[in-house]
Structures are given as structure tokens and as C-alpha cells.
MIZA-556918 format. One record per residue: residue in one letter; residue number from 1; x, y, z of N, C-alpha, C, O in turn; chain. Coordinates in steps of 0.001 Angstrom, whole numbers, plus 500000, padded with zeros to 6 digits. Layout:
code, pos, n_xx, n_yy, n_zz, ca_xx, ca_yy, ca_zz, c_xx, c_yy, c_zz, o_xx, o_yy, o_zz, unit
A, NUM, X, Y, Z, X, Y, Z, X, Y, Z, X, Y, Z, A $
...
END
This chain:
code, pos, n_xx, n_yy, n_zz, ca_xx, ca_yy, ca_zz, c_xx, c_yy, c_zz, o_xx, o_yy, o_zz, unit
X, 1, 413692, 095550, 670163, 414941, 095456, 670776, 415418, 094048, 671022, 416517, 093625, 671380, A $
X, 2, 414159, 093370, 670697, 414758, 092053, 671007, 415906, 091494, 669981, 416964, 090947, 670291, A $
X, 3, 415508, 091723, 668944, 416136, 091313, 667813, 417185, 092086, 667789, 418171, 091604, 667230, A $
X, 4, 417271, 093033, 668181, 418915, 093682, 668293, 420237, 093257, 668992, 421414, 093291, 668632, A $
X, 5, 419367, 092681, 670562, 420226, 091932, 671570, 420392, 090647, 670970, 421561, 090312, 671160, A $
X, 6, 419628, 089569, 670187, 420082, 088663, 669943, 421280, 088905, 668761, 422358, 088336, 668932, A $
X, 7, 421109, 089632, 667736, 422096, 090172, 666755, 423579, 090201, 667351, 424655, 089714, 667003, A $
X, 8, 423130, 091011, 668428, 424432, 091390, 669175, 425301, 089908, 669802, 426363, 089415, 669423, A $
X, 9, 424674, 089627, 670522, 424952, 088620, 670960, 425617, 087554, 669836, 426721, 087014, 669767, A $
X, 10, 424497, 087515, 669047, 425162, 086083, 667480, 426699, 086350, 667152, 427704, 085639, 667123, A $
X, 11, 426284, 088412, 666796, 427395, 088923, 666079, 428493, 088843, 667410, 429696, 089052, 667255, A $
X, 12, 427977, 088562, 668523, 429869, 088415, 669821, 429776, 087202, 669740, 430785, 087073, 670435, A $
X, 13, 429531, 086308, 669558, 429617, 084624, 669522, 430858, 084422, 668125, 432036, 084066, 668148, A $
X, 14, 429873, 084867, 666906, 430816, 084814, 665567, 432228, 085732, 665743, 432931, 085668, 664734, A $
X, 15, 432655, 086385, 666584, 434109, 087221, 666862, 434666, 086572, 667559, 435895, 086594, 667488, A $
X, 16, 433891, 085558, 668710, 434565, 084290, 669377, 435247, 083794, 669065, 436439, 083781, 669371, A $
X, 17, 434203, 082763, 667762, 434647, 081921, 667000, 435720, 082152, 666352, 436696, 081406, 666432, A $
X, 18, 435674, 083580, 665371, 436760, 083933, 664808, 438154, 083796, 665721, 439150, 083258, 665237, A $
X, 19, 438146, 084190, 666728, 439031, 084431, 667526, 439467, 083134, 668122, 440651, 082798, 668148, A $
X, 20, 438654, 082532, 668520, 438905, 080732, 668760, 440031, 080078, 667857, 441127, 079665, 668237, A $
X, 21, 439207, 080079, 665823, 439787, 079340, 664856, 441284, 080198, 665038, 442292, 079498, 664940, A $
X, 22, 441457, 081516, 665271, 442881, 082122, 664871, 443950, 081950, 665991, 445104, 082360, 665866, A $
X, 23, 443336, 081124, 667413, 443845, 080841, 668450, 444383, 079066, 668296, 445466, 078707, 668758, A $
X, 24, 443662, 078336, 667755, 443637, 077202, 666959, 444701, 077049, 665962, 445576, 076247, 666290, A $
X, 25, 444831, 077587, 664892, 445999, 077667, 663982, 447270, 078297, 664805, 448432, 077981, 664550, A $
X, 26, 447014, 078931, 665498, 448358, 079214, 665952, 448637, 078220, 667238, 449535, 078634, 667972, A $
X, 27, 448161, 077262, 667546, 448218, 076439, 668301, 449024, 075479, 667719, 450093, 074986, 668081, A $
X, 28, 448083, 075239, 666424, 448863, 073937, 665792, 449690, 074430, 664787, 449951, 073627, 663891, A $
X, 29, 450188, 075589, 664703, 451673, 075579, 663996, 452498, 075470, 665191, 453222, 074502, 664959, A $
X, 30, 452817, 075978, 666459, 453808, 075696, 667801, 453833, 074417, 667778, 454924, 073853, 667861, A $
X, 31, 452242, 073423, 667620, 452476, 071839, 668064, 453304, 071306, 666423, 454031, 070331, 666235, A $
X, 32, 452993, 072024, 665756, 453943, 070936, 663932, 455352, 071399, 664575, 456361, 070769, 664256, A $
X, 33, 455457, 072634, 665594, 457217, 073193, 665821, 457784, 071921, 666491, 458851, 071416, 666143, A $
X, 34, 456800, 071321, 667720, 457373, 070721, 668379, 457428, 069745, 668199, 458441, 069175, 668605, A $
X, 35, 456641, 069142, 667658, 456585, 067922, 666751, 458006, 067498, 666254, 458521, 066409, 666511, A $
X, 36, 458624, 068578, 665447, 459947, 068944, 664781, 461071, 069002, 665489, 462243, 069040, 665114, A $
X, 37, 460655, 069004, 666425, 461573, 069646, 667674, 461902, 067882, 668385, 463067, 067520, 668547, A $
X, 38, 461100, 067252, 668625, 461383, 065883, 669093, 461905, 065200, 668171, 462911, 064569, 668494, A $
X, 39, 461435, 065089, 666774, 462414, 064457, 665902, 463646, 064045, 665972, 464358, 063041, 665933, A $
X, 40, 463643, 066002, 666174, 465651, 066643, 666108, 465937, 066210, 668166, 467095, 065883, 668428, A $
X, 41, 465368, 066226, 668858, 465417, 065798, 669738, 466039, 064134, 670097, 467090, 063682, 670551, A $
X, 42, 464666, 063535, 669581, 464817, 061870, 669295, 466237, 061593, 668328, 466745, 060481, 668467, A $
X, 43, 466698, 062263, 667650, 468051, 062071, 667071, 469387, 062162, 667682, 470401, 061465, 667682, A $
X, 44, 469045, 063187, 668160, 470067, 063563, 669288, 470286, 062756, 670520, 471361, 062678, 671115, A $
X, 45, 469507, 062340, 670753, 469390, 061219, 672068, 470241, 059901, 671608, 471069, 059191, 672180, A $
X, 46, 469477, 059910, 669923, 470099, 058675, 669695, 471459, 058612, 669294, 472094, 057558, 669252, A $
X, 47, 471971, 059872, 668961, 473618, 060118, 668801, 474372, 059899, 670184, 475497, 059485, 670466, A $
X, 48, 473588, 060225, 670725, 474094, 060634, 672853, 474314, 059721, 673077, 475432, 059589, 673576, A $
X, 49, 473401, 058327, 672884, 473790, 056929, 673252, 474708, 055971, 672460, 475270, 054914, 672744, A $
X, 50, 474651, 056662, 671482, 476151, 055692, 670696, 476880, 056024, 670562, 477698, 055401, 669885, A $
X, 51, 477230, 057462, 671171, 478776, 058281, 671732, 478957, 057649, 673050, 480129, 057295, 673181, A $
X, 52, 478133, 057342, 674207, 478198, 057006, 675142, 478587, 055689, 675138, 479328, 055454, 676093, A $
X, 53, 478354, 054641, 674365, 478406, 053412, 674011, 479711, 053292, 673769, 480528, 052653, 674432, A $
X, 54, 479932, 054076, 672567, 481583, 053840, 672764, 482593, 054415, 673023, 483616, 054322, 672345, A $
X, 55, 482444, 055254, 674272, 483270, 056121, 675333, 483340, 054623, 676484, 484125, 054382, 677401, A $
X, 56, 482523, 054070, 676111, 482640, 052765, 677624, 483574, 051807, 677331, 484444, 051284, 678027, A $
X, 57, 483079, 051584, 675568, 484100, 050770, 675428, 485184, 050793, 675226, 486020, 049925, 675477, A $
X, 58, 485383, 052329, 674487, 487069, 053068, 674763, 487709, 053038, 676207, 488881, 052758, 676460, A $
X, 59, 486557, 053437, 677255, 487096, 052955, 678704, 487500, 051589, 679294, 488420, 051357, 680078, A $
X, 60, 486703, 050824, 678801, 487006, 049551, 679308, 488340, 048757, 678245, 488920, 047820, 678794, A $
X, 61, 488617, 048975, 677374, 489882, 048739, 676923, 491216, 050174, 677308, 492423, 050145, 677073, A $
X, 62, 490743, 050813, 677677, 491860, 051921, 678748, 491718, 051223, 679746, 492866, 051466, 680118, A $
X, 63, 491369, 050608, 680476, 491323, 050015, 681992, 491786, 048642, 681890, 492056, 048115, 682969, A $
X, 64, 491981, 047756, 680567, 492899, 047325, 679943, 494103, 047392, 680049, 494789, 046770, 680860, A $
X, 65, 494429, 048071, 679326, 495335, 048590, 679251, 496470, 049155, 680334, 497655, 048860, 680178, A $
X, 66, 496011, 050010, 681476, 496425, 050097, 682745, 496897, 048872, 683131, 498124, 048782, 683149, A $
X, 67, 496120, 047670, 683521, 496427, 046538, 683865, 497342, 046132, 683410, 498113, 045379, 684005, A $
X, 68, 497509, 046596, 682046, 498524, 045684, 681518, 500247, 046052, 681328, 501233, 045366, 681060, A $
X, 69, 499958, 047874, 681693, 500809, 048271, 681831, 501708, 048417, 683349, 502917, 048557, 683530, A $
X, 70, 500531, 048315, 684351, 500868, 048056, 685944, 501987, 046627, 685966, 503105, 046518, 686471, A $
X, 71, 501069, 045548, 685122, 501560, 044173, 685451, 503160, 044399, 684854, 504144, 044070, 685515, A $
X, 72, 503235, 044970, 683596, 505146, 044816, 683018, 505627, 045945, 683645, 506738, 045831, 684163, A $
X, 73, 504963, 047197, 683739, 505987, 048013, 685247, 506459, 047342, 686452, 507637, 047352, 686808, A $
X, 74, 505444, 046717, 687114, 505542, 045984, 688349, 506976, 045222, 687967, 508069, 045470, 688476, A $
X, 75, 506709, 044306, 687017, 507986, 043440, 686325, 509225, 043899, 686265, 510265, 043344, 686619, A $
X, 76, 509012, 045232, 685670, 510203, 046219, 685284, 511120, 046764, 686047, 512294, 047039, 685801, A $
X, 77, 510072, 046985, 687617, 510563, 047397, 689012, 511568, 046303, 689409, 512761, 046463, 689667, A $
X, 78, 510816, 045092, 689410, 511124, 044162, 690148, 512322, 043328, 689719, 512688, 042334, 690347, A $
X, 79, 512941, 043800, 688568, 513922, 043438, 687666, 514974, 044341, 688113, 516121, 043961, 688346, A $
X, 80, 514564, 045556, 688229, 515259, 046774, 688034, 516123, 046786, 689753, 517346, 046893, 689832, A $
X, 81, 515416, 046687, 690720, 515755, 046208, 692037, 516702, 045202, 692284, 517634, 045175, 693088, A $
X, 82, 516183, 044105, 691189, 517465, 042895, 691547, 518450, 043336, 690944, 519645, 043241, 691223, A $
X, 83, 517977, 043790, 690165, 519579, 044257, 689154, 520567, 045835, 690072, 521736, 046161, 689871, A $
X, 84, 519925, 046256, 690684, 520029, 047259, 691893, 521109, 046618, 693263, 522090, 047067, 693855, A $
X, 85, 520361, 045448, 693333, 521111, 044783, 694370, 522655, 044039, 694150, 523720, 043922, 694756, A $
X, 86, 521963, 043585, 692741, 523369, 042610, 692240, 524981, 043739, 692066, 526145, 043541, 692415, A $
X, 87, 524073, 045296, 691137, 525406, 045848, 691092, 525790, 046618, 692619, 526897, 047150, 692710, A $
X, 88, 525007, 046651, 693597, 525810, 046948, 694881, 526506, 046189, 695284, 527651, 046530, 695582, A $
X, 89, 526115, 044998, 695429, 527271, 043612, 695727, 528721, 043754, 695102, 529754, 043803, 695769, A $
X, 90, 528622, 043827, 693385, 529253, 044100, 692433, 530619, 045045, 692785, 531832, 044843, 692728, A $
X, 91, 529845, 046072, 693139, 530598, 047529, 693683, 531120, 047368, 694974, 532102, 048033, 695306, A $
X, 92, 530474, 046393, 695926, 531228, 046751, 697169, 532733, 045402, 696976, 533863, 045464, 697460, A $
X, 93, 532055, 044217, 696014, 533221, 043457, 695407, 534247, 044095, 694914, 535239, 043697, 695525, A $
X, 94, 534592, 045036, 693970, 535163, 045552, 693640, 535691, 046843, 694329, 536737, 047430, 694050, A $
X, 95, 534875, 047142, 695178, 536247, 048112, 696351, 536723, 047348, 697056, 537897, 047715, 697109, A $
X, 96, 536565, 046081, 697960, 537346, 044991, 698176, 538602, 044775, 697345, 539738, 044801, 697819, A $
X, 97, 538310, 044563, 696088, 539669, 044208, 695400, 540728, 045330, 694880, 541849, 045191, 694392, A $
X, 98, 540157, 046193, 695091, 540566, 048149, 695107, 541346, 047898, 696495, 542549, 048075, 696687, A $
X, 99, 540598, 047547, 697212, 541405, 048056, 698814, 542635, 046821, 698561, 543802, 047139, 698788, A $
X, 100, 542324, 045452, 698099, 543464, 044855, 698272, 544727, 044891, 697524, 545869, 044610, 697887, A $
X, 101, 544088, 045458, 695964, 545453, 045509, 695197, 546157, 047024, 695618, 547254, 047136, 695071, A $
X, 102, 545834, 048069, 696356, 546363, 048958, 696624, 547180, 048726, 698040, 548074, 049431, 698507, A $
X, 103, 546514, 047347, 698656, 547756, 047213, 699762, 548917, 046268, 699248, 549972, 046028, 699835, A $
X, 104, 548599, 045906, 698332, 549722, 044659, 697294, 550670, 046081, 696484, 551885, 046134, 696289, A $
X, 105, 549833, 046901, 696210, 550917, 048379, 695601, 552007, 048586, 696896, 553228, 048490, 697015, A $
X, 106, 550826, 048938, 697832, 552062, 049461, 698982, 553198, 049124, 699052, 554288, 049596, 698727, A $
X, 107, 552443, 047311, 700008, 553901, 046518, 699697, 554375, 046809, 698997, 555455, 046827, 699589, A $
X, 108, 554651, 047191, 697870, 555411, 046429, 696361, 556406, 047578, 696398, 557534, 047261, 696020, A $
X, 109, 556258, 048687, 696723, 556564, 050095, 696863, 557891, 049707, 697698, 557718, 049179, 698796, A $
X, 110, 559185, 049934, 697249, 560521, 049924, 697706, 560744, 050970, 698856, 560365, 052107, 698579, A $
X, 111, 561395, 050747, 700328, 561137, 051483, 701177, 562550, 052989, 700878, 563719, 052845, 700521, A $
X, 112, 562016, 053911, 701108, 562585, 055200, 700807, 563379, 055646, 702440, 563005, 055313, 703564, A $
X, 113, 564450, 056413, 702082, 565071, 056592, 702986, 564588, 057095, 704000, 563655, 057861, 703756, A $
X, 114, 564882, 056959, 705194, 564023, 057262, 706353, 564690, 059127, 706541, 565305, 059761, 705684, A $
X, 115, 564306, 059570, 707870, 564818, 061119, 707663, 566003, 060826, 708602, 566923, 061614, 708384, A $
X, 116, 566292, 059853, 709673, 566964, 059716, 710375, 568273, 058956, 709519, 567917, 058106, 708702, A $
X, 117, 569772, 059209, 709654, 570453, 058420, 708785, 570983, 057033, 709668, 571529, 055993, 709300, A $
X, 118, 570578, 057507, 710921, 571620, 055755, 711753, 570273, 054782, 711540, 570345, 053564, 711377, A $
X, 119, 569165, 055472, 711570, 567774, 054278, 711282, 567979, 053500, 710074, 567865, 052286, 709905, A $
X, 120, 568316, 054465, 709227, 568485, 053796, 707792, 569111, 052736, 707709, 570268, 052561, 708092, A $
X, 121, 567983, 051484, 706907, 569218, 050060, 706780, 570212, 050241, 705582, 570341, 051130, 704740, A $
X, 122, 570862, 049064, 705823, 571766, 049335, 704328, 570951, 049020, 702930, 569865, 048441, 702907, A $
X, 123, 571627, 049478, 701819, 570685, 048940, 700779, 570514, 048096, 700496, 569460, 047850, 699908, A $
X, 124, 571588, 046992, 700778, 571234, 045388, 700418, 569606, 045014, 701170, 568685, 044412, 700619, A $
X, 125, 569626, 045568, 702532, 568678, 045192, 703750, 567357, 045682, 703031, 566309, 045036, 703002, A $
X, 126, 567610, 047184, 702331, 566310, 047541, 701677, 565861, 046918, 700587, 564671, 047190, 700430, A $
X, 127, 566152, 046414, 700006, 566087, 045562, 698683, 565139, 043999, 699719, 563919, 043921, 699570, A $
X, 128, 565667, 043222, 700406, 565589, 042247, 701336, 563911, 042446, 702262, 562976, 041693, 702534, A $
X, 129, 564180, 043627, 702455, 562797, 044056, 703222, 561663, 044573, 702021, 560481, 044228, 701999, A $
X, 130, 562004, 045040, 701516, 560913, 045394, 700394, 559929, 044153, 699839, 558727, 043921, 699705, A $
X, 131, 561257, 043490, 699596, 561011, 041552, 698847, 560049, 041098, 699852, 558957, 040592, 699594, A $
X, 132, 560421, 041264, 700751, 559463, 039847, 702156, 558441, 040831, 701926, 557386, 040291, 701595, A $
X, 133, 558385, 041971, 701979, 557050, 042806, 702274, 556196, 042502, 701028, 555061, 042104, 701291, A $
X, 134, 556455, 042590, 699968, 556053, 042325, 698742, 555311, 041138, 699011, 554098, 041241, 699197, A $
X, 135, 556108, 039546, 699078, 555552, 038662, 699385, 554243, 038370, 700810, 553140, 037922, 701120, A $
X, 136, 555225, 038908, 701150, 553644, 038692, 702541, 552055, 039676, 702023, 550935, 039418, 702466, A $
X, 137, 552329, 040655, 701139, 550863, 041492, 700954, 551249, 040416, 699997, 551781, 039747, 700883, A $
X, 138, 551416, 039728, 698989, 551265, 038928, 697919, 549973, 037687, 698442, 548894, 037347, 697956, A $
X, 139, 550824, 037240, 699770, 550453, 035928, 700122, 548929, 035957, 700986, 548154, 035017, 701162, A $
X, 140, 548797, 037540, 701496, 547833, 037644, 702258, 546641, 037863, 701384, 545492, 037448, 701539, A $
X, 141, 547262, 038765, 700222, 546144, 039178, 699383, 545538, 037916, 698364, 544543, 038022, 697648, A $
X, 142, 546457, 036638, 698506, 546113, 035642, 697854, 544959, 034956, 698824, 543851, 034648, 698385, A $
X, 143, 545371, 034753, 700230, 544583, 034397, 701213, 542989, 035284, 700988, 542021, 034690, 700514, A $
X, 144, 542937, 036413, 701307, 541765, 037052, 701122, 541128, 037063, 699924, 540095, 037708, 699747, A $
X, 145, 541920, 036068, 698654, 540852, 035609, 697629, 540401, 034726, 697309, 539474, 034633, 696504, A $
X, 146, 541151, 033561, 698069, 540351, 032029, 698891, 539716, 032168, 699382, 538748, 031466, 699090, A $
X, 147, 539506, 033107, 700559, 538399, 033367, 701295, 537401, 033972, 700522, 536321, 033432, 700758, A $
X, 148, 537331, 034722, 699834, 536332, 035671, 699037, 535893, 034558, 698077, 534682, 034390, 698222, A $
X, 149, 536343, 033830, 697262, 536238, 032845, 696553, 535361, 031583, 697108, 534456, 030927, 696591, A $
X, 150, 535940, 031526, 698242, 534955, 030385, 699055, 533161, 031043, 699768, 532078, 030539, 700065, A $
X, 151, 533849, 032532, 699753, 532322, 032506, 700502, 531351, 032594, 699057, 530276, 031995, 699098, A $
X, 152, 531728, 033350, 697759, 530986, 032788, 696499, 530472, 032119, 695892, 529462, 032326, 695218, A $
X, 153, 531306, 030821, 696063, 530803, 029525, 695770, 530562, 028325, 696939, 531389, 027746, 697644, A $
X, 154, 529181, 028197, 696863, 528925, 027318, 697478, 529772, 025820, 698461, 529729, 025489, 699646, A $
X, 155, 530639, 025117, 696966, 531669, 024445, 697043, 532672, 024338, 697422, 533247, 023362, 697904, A $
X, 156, 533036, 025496, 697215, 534321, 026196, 698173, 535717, 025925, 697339, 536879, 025907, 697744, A $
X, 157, 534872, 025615, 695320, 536360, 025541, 694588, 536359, 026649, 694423, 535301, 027236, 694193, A $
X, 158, 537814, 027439, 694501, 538059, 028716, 693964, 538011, 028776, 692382, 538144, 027791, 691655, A $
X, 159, 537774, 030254, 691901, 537788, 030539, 690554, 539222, 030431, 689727, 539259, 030681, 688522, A $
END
């Protein structure tokens, strides 16, 4: 019996083994997988960093760029404002000279019969009064463009 138990025994050692080597090959085909696997790995990493590389530098010429578009907006504003201010001046100049040539119309405007008839002057008188009225919005509205003229220029020559 001795020789039977050692048999036995040899013959479970050699099913080990077997079982070992077939645990072995299938070991090292997973490690040739992964092996394969870092390659395609290690490639990929190295694509990752030279997409990344130049996403920074696409950023840092966009951040560029901003700057450079802030600085001629800023400009653009700041143009756009004076030029904002100048035509309000412009506009309130020109209802000034609206308000004055429409009181130079008035005047100028021949006076119409009143509703009362003893009020009424004669027509020579209306002709006479119209004239002075004419002249005085003439003379005033000339005055208020010496003045307007002088506060414009520094010098105080009119245009």
C-alpha cells in the first residue's frame, strides 16, 4: 500500500502541475492583453497632452484677443460718448435758433384785425407797427447771436 499512496500522491502533484502550467498561460495571455493595452494607453495620453497643449495656446491667444478687443471697445465707447455730448449741445443749439427764428416769424407776421373795430388801428398804423415789430425781433434776435457767438468763441469775434 505503500506504493499506492505514493502513486497517488505523484499522480495529485502531476494534475497540480498540469493545472498550475494551464493557470500560467492563461496568465500570460491577460499580461501580453495588457501589455497592449498600455501601448494603446501610452498613446492616448500622448494625444491628451498635445490636444491639451494646444487648447492653452488657443486660450492664451483668445485672452488676447479679449484684451484687444476690450481696449478698441473701451475706445469706441469713449468716442461714441463724446460724440453723444457734442450732438446734444448741437441739438439744444439748434432749438435755440428754432426758438429764435420763430420769434423773428412772429414778428414778421403783419398784425390781423383785432375783433373789436374802435381798437383797430388804421392801416397805414398797421403796416408802421408790423415794421418796428419786425425790426426789434430782427435786432434782438441779432443781439442773441452776439451773445451766443461770444459765449462760443473764446475771443469773443463773432462768426
Amino acid at each position: 500500500m505503500s506504493h499506492s499512496l505514493g502513486i497517488v500522491i505523484e499522480g495529485l502533484v502531476a494534475v497540480l502541475l498540469v493545472l498550475t502550467i494551464g493557470y500560467c498561460m492563461l496568465l500570460n495571455k491577460r499580461l501580453k492583453k495588457l501589455k497592449a493595452d498600455e501601448q494603446s494607453l501610452k498613446a492616448t495620453i500622448g494625444e491628451l497632452i498635445t490636444v491639451t497643449e494646444i487648447a492653452e495656446r488657443a486660450i492664451g491667444g483668445l485672452k488676447h484677443t479679449v484684451r484687444d478687443v476690450n481696449e478698441n471697445l473701451g475706445a469706441q465707447i469713449n468716442a461714441a460718448t463724446a460724440l453723444a455730448k457734442q450732438l446734444k449741445a448741437q441739438l439744444a443749439e439748434g432749438d435755440d435758433v428754432v426758438r429764435r427764428l420763430s420769434k423773428i416769424a412772429i414778428a414778421a407776421r403783419p398784425l390781423t384785425a383785432s375783433a373789436d373795430p374802435v381798437e383797430a388801428p388804421a392801416p397805414a398804423a398797421v403796416g408802421r407797427v408790423s415794421a418796428a415789430r419786425a425790426n426789434a425781433a430782427a435786432a434782438q434776435a441779432f443781439a442773441e447771436r452776439q451773445a451766443f457767438a461770444e459765449r462760443r468763441r473764446p475771443d469773443g469775434i463773432a462768426a
